[in-house]
VOPAGU-2260 file (C-alpha; in pm, 1 decimal, decimal comma):
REM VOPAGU-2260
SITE   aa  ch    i         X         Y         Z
SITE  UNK   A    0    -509,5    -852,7    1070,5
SITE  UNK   A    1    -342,6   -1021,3     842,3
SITE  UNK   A    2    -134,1    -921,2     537,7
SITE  UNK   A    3     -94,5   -1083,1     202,3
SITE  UNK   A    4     157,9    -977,4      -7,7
SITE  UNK   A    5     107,0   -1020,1    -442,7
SITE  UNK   A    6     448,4   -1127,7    -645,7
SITE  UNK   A    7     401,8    -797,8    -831,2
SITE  UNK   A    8     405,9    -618,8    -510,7
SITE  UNK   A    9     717,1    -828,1    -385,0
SITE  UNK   A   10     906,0    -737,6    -723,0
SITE  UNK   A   11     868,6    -417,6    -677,0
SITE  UNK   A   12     897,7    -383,6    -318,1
SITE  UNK   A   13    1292,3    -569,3    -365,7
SITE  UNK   A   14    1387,7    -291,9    -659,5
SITE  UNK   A   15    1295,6      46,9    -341,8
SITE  UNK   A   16    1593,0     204,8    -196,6
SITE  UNK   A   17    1624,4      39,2     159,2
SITE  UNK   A   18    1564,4     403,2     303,1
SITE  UNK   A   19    1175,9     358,3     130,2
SITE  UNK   A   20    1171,1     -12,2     235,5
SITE  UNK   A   21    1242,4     150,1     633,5
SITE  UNK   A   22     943,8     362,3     537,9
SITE  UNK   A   23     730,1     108,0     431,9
SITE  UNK   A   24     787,1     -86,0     700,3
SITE  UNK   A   25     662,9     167,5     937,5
SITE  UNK   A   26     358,7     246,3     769,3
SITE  UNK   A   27     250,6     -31,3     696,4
SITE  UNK   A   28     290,7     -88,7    1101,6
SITE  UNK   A   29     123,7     203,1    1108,3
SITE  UNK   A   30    -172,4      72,5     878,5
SITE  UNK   A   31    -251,4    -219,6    1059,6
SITE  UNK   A   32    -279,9     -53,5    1414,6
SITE  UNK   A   33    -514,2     186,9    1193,4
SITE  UNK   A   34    -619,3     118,5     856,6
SITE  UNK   A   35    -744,9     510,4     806,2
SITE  UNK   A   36    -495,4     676,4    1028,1
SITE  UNK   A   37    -512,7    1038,0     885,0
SITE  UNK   A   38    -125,5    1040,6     827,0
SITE  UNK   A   39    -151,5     728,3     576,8
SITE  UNK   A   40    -453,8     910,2     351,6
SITE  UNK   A   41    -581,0     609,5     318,9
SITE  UNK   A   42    -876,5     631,6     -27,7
SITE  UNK   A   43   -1087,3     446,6    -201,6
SITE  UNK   A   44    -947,4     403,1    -584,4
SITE  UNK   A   45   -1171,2     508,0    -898,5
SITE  UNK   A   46   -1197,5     436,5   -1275,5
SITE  UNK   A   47    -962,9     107,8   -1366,2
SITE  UNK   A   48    -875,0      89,2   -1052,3
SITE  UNK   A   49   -1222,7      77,5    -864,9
SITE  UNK   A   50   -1271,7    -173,3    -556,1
SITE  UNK   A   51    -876,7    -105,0    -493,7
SITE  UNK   A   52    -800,4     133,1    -221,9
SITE  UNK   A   53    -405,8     289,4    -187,6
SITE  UNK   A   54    -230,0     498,8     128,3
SITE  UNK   A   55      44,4     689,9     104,5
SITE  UNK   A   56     427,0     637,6     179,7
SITE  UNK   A   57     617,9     981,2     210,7
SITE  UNK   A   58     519,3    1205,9      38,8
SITE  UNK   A   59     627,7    1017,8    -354,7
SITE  UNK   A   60     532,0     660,7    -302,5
SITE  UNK   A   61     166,4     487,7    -276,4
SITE  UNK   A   62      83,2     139,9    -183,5
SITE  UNK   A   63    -211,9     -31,1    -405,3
SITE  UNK   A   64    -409,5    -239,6    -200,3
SITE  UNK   A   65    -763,7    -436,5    -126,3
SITE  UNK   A   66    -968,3    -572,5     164,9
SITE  UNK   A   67    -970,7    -942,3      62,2
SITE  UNK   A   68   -1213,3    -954,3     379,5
SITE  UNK   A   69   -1217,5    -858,4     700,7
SITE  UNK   A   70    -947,0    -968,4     850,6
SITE  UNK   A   71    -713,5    -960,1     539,5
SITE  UNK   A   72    -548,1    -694,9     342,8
SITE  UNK   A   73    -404,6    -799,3       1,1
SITE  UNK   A   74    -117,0    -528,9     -81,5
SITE  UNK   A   75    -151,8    -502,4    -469,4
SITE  UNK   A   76     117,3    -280,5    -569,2
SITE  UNK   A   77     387,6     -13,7    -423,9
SITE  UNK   A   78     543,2     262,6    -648,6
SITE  UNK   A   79     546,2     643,7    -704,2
SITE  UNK   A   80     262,6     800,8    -867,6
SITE  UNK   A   81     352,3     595,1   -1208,0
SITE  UNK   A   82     159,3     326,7   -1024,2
SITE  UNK   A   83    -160,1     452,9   -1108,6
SITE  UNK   A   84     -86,5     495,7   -1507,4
């Protein structure tokens, strides 16, 4: 699969403490073995958000993201809850 990262999600991806970044990493390893591995809680977005889907990293963080088709993921955004406002 491949993986297509936005400049909004880079930006924000260079601000996370590297201990989140080590997290991220792993998930998103994680993610692409398994796109709806049950420890990712991988959903479907609603409202202004709808046709974006978002798994979670830890327990604070998210990653916004769509199926550009079906072989590649576009990650949108990454952030704590915020992200969604």
């Amino acid at each position: 699969m491949k993986v297509l990262y936005s400049p909004h999600f880079v930006r924000k991806y260079k601000k996370l403490p590297n201990k989140i970044k080590d997290l991220i990493e792993d998930n998103e390893k994680i993610f692409l073995k398994n796109t709806f591995d049950k420890r990712l809680k991988t959903h479907k977005l609603t409202g202004k958000f709808k046709g974006l889907w978002s798994f979670s990293v830890g327990y604070k963080y998210r990653i916004i993201f769509k199926f550009a088709n079906k072989d590649t993921i576009y990650l949108h955004s990454v952030g704590t809850h915020s992200i969604y406002k």
